[in-house]
C-alpha positions in Angstrom: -35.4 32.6 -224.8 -34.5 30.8 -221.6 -31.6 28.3 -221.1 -34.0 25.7 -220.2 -36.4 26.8 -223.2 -33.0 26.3 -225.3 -32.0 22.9 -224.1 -35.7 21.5 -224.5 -35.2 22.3 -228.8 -32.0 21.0 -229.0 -33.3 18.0 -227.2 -36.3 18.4 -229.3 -34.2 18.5 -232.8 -32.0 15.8 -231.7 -35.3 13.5 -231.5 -35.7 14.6 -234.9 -33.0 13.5 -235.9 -32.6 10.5 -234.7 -36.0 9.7 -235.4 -35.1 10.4 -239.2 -31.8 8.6 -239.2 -33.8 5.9 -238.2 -36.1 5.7 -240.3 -33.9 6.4 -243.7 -32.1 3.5 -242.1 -34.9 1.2 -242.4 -35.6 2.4 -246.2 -32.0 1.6 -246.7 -32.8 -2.4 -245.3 -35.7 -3.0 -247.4 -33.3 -2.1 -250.5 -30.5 -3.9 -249.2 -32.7 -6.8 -248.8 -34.0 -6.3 -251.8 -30.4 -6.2 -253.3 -29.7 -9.4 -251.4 -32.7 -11.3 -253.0 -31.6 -10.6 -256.8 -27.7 -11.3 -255.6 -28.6 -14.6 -254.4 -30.8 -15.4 -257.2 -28.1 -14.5 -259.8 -25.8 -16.6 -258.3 -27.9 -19.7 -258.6 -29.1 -18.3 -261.9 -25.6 -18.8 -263.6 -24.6 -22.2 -264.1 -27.9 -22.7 -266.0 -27.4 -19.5 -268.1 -23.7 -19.9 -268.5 -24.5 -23.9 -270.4 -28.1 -23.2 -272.0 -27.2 -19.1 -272.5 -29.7 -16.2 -272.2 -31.8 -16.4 -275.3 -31.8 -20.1 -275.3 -33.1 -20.4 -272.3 -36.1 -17.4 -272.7 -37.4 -19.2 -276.0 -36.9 -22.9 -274.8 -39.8 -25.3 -274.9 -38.3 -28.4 -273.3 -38.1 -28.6 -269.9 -36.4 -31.8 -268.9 -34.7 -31.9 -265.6 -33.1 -35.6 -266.4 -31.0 -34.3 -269.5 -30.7 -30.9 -268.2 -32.5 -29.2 -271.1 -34.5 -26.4 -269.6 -36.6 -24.1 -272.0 -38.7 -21.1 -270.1 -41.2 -20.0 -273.0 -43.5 -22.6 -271.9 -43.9 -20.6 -268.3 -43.8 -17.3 -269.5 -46.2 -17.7 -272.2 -48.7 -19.6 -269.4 -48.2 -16.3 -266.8 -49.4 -14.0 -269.5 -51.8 -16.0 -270.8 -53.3 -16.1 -267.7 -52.7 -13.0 -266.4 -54.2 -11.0 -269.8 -57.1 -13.2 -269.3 -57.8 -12.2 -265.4 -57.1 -8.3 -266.8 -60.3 -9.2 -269.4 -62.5 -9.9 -267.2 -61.5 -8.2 -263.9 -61.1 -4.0 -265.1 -64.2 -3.6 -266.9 -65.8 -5.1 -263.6 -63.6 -3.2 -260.7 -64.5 -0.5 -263.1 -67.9 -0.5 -263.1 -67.9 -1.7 -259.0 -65.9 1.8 -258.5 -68.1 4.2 -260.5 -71.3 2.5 -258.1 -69.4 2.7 -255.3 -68.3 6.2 -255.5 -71.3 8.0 -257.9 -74.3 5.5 -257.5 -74.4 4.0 -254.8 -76.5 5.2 -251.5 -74.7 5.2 -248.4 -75.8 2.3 -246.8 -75.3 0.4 -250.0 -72.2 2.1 -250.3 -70.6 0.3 -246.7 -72.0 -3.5 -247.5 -70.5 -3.3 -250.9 -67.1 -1.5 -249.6 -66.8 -4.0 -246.9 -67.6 -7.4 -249.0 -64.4 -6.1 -251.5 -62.4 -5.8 -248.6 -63.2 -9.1 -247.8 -62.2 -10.8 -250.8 -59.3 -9.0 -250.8 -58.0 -11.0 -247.2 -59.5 -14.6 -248.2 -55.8 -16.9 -248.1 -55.1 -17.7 -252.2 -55.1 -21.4 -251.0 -59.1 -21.1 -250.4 -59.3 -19.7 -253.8 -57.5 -22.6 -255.5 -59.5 -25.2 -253.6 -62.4 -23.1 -254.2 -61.4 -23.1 -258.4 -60.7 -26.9 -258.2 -64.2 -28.1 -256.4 -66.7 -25.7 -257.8 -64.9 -23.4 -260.8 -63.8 -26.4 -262.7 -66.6 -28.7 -263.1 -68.7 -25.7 -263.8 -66.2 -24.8 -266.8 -66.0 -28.1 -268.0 -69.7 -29.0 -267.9 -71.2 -25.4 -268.3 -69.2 -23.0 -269.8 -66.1 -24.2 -271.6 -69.1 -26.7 -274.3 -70.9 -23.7 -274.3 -68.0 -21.4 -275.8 -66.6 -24.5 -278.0 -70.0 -24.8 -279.6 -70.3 -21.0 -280.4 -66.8 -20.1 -280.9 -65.1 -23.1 -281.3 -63.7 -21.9 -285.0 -61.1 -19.4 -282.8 -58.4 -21.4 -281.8 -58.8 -19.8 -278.5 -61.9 -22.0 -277.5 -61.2 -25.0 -279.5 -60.7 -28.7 -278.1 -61.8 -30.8 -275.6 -63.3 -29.1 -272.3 -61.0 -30.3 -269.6 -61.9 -27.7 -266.5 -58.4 -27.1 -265.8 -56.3 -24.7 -267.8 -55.8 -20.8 -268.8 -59.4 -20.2 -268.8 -59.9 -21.8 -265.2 -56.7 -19.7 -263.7 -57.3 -16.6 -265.5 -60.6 -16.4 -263.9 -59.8 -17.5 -260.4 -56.6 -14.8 -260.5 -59.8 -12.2 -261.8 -61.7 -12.5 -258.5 -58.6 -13.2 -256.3 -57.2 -9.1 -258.5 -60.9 -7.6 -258.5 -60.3 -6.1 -255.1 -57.2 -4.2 -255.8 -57.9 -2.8 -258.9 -61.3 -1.6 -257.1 -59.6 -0.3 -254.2 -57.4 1.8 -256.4 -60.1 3.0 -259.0 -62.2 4.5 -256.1 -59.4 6.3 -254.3 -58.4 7.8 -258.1 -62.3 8.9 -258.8 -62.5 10.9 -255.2 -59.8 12.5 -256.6 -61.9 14.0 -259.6 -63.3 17.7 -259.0 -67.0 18.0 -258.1 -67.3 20.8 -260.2 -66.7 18.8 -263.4 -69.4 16.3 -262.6 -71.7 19.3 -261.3 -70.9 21.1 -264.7 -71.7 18.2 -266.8 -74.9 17.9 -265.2 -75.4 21.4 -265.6 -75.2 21.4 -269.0 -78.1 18.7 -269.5 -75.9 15.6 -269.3 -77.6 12.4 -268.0 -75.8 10.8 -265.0 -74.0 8.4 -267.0 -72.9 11.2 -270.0 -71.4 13.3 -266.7 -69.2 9.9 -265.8 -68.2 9.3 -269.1 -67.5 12.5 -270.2 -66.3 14.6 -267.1 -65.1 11.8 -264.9 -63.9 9.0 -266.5 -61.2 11.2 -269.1 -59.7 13.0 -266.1 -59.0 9.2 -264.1 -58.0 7.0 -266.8 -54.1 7.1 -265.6 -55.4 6.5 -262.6 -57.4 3.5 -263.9 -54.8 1.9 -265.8 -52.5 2.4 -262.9 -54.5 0.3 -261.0 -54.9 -2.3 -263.8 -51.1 -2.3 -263.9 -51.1 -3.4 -259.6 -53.6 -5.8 -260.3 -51.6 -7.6 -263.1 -48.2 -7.4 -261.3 -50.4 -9.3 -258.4 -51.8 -11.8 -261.3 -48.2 -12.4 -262.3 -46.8 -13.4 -259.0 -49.7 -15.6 -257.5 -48.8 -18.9 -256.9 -50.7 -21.5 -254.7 -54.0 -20.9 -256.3 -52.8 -20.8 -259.9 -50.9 -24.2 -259.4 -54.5 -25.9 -258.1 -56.4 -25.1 -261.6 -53.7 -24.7 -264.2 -53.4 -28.2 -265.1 -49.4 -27.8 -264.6 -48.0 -29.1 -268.5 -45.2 -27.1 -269.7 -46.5 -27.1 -272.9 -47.1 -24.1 -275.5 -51.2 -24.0 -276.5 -53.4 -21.7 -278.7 -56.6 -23.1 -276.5 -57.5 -21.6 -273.2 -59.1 -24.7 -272.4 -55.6 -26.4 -272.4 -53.4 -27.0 -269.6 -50.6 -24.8 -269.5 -48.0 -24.0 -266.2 -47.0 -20.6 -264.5 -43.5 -19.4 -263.5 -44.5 -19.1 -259.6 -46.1 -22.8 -260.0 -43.3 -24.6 -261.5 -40.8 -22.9 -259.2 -43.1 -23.8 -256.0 -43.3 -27.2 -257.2 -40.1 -27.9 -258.0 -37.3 -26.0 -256.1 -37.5 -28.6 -253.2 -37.0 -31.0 -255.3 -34.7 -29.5 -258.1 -31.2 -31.7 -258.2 -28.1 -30.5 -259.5 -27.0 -26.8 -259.7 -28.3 -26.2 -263.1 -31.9 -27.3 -262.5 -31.6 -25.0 -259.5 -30.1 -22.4 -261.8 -33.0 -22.8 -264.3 -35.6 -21.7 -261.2 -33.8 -19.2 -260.4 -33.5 -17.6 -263.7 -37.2 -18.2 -263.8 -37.5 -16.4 -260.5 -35.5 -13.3 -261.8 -37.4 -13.9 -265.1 -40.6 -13.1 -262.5 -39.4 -10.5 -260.4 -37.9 -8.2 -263.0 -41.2 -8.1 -264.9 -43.0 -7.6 -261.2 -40.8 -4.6 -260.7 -41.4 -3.2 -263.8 -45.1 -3.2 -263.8 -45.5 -2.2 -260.2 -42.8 1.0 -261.0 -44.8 1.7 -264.1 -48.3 1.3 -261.9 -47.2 3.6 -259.1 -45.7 6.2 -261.2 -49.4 6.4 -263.4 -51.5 6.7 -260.1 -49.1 9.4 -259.0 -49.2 11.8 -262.2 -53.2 11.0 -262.2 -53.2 12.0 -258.8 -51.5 14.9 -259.3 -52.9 16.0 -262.5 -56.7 15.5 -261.3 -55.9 17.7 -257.9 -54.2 20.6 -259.9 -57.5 21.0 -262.1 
């Protein structure tokens, strides 16, 4: 090898270098921002936890900014209320968008369908809450939420007055706003799946649907509830268009036709306007309440689609 043929490879693995330096530089950032984030919130967090203490604070109802009593329960329990509800009703229908999409579906279908997902995946969350507060709530409080109080207004999940507003209303505005996520996700995990086991079901004498439910379904359900997980840490975390519908009561309620309030709302609405360092400490705490629970689910989400992924290409 030449001189000059050595110099261009050192020059060549220098690049390399620097171009990985750089780069494990920038991974490094994102985790020192991230570091930076929950350090700053901590700080705020602990006048309010050092005078109203952990627990206290997690199972607190009253939220009172004028007597500095601040309970969190009443968030929490409105962010899973919600968020279970928009898992309902959005997974069995990404679900069944995904298996038409990617076993159904002809080809031209196949691109309008694809593309009209996409779509709702990049409308702003501030359309969707104007969209839920003109059109989704007089239809629930006319339409839908009489209709369920007549036929199952003996569970105390659909009893009381029909108000529009409430868990119903967001859970099913954060169903459509999560629907394109856990689609998205669903189809990439069912290309994963073998043709041979959909070709061997059908060999055997299986119907269409007995190959998808017995060949292709078993071998992506990590996959599946991976993507159920992303959608729900996305449920949790939505703000703008949850504050529009949810009626915004910190109050406790067995009825999903109640008003109720979210973490992200109440921190939106009143972190501006918080006074004093333990109502700012209470949002805080309710931020890190948020985030750690984010975390956890996204983690627990990526590590599912990974082994599914894994597990589906080795067979």
């Amino acid at each position: 090898m030449s001189p000059a043929t050595d110099k261009r490879a050192a020059t060549a693995h220098g690049g390399d270098r620097v171009f990985a330096v750089t780069l494990t530089a920038l991974g490094g950032l994102v985790l020192l921002i991230l570091g930076v984030i929950v350090a700053v919130c901590s700080d705020l967090a602990a006048p309010a936890i050092r005078k109203l203490g952990l627990l206290g604070f997690l199972s607190g109802s009253d939220w009172n900014p004028v007597e500095d009593s601040f309970g969190a329960w009443p968030f929490i329990y409105g962010t899973l209320v919600t968020s279970l509800v928009a898992i309902v009703i959005a997974v069995p229908i990404s679900v069944g968008l995904a298996l038409f999409i990617t076993e159904m579906s002809p080809s031209r279908v196949r691109k309008v369908v694809t593309f009209l997902v996409e779509l709702l995946a990049g409308i702003p969350s501030v359309v969707y809450g104007l969209w839920g507060l003109l059109v989704l709530v007089p239809i629930l409080r006319t339409i839908v939420e009489p209709a369920l109080g007549k036929t199952l207004g003996f569970l105390p999940l659909f009893s009381g007055p029909p108000m529009g507003l409430g868990y119903l209303c967001a859970g099913i505005l954060l169903a459509i706003m999560i629907l394109p996520t856990i689609a998205s996700v669903t189809i990439e995990v069912l290309r994963t799946v073998p043709g041979s086991l959909r070709e061997g079901a059908l060999a055997l004498g299986a119907t269409r649907w007995e190959a998808i439910r017995i060949a292709v379904l078993p071998h992506a359900k990590r996959g599946i509830l991976g993507a159920s997980i992303l959608g729900l840490a996305r449920a949790l975390g939505e703000t703008m268009a949850v504050t529009m519908v949810i009626g915004n009561q910190p109050e406790v309620h067995a009825s999903l036709f109640s008003a109720g309030y979210s973490l992200p709302a109440v921190i939106a609405n009143e972190f501006a306007e918080a006074t004093g360092n333990v109502h700012t400490g209470a949002l805080a705490a309710l931020a890190l309440v948020l985030f750690g629970v984010t975390l956890l689910l996204s983690a627990c989400a990526r590590l599912l689609v990974r082994l599914s992924t894994r597990q589906l290409r080795s067979t």
